[in-house]
N, C-alpha and C positions, 0 to 999 in steps of 0.2 A: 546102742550098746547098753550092755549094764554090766553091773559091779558085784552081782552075786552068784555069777555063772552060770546065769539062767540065760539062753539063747537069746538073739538080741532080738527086737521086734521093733519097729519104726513107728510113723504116724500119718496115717492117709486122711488127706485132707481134699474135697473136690470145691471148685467155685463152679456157682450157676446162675443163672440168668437170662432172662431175653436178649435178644441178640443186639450187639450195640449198647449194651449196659458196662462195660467198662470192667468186665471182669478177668479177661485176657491180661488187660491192664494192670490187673491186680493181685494176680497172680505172679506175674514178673515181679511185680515193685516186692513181694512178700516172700519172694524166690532173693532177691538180691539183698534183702533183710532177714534173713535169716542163715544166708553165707554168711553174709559178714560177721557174724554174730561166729563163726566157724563150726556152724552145722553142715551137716552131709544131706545136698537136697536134691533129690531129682523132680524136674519139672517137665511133664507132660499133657498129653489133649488128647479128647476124644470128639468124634473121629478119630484115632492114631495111633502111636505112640510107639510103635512097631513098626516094624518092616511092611509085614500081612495089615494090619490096620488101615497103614497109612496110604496101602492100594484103594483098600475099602473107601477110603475117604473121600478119595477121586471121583466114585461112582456115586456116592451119595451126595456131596455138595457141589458138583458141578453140572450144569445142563438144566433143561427144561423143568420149571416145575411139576409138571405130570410126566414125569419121567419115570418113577415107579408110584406104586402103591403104597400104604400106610404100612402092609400088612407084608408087603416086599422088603422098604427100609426095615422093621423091624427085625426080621431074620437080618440084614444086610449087619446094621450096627448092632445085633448081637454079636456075630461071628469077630465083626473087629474087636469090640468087648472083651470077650474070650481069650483071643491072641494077646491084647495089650497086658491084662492081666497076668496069663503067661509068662509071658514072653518082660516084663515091665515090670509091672505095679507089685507082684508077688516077690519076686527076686530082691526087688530095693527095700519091701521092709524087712524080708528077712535079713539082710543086712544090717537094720538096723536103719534106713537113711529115713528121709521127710518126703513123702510124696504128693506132690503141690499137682493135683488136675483139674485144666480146664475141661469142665464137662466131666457127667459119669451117667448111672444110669437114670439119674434125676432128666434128664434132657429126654431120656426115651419114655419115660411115662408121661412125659409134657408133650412132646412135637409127635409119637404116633399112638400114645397109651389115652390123649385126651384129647387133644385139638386137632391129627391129623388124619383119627382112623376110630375112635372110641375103643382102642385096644387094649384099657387097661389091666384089663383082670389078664390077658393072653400075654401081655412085656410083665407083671411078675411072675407069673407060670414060668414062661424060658429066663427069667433072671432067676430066678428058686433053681431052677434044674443047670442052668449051665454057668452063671455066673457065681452065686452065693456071698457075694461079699459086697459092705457098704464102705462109705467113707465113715470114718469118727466123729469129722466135721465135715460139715457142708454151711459155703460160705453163700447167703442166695444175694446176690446186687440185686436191690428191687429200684426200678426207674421208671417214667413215664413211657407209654410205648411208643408214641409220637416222636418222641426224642430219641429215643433210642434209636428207632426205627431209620430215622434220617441222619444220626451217626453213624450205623451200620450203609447205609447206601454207599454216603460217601466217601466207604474206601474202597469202592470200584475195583475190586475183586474181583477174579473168578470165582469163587465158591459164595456165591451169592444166592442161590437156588431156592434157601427157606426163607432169605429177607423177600423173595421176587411174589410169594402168597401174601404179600401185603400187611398192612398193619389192625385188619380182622383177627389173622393170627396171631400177631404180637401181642393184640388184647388179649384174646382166651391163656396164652400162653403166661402174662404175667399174673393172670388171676388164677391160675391151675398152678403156679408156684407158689404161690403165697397159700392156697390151699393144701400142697403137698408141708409146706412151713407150720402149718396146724397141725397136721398128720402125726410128722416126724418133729416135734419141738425138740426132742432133746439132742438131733443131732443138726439139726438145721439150723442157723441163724443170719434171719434176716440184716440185711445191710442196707440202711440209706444213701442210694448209689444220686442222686442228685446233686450233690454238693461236689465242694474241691474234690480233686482228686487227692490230695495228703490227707485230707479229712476221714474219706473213703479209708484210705490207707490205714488210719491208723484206728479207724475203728476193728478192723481187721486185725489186726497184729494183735488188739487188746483179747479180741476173740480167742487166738489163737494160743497166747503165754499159758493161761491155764491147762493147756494141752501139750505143755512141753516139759513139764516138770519130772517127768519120768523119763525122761533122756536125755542123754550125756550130750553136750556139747562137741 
């Protein structure tokens, strides 16, 4: 909201991370601290966040991992992209709310733009043309991939498909973020996902205050 009758605009915020980095995690804890606080927040994920998305997401994190192509998934988590935006992430800022996402398009330049297909320059191409829009912030949990890796097993999921290429990928993957973090410094900020989780937590939130001061409670 704001106070000068200028239409309201919100604050998109995504978390990223190698899989099993605790960022799901962190997003809720950072979802229920900023209710309470009595902000207006929607919290979503990609793969999802829609209706259309969240068919999408069916297809791409469940089953075989040579189940598609690099260059398959890429159309595939565009189109849910698209819809969530839509359908989602467009409508809650004009409103004015907080949009707290697991995952955005930080995930498709990492799993088919670098490590799963060298599709980088082709996922900004269809992000430029069909998507056009970032997060403010982007929160990246950086963690060991070994660790991560076998806290991601072990929640014996269905949608295990990208943990099931092994921890090869998990490597490329946290070193093409922290690369993407060079890139992008001023919207990205790494987080040392090692530690407690309050710890995690509240480096987070600290990130996050500076980015709230132009909206109304």
């Amino acid at each position: 909201m704001t106070t000068n009758g200028a239409a309201p605009h919100g604050l998109f915020i995504s978390f990223e991370g190698i899989d099993g980095s605790g960022k799901s995690t962190q997003a809720r804890r950072l979802a229920r601290t900023l209710r309470a606080q009595g902000r207006d927040v929607v919290l979503t994920r990609e793969p999802g966040g829609s209706t259309g998305a969240e068919e999408i997401r069916a297809l791409v994190l469940q089953g075989d991992p040579d189940r598609w192509s690099a260059e398959t998934e890429l159309l595939l988590f565009t189109a849910a992209r698209r819809d969530h935006l839509e359908r989602t992430i467009r409508p809650a800022l004009a409103a004015g709310q907080i949009v707290l996402c697991d995952r955005f398009a930080d995930s498709t330049r990492m799993y088919q733009g670098l490590s799963r297909g060298n599709l980088r320059t082709a996922v900004d191409v269809l992000h430029d043309l069909m998507i056009g829009q970032e997060p403010e912030l982007t929160l990246l949990i950086d963690m060991d991939p070994g660790a991560a890796l076998a806290r991601a097993k072990a929640r014996a999921t269905i949608e295990e498909r990208f943990e099931d290429f092994g921890q090869p990928l998990q490597d490329a993957m946290r070193a093409g973020f922290l690369a993407l973090a060079k890139e992008f410094p001023n919207r990205i900020r790494v987080i040392d996902g090692t530690r407690g989780e309050d710890d995690v937590a509240a480096d987070i939130l600290a990130a996050v205050v500076p980015r709230l001061t132009n909206l109304q409670p």
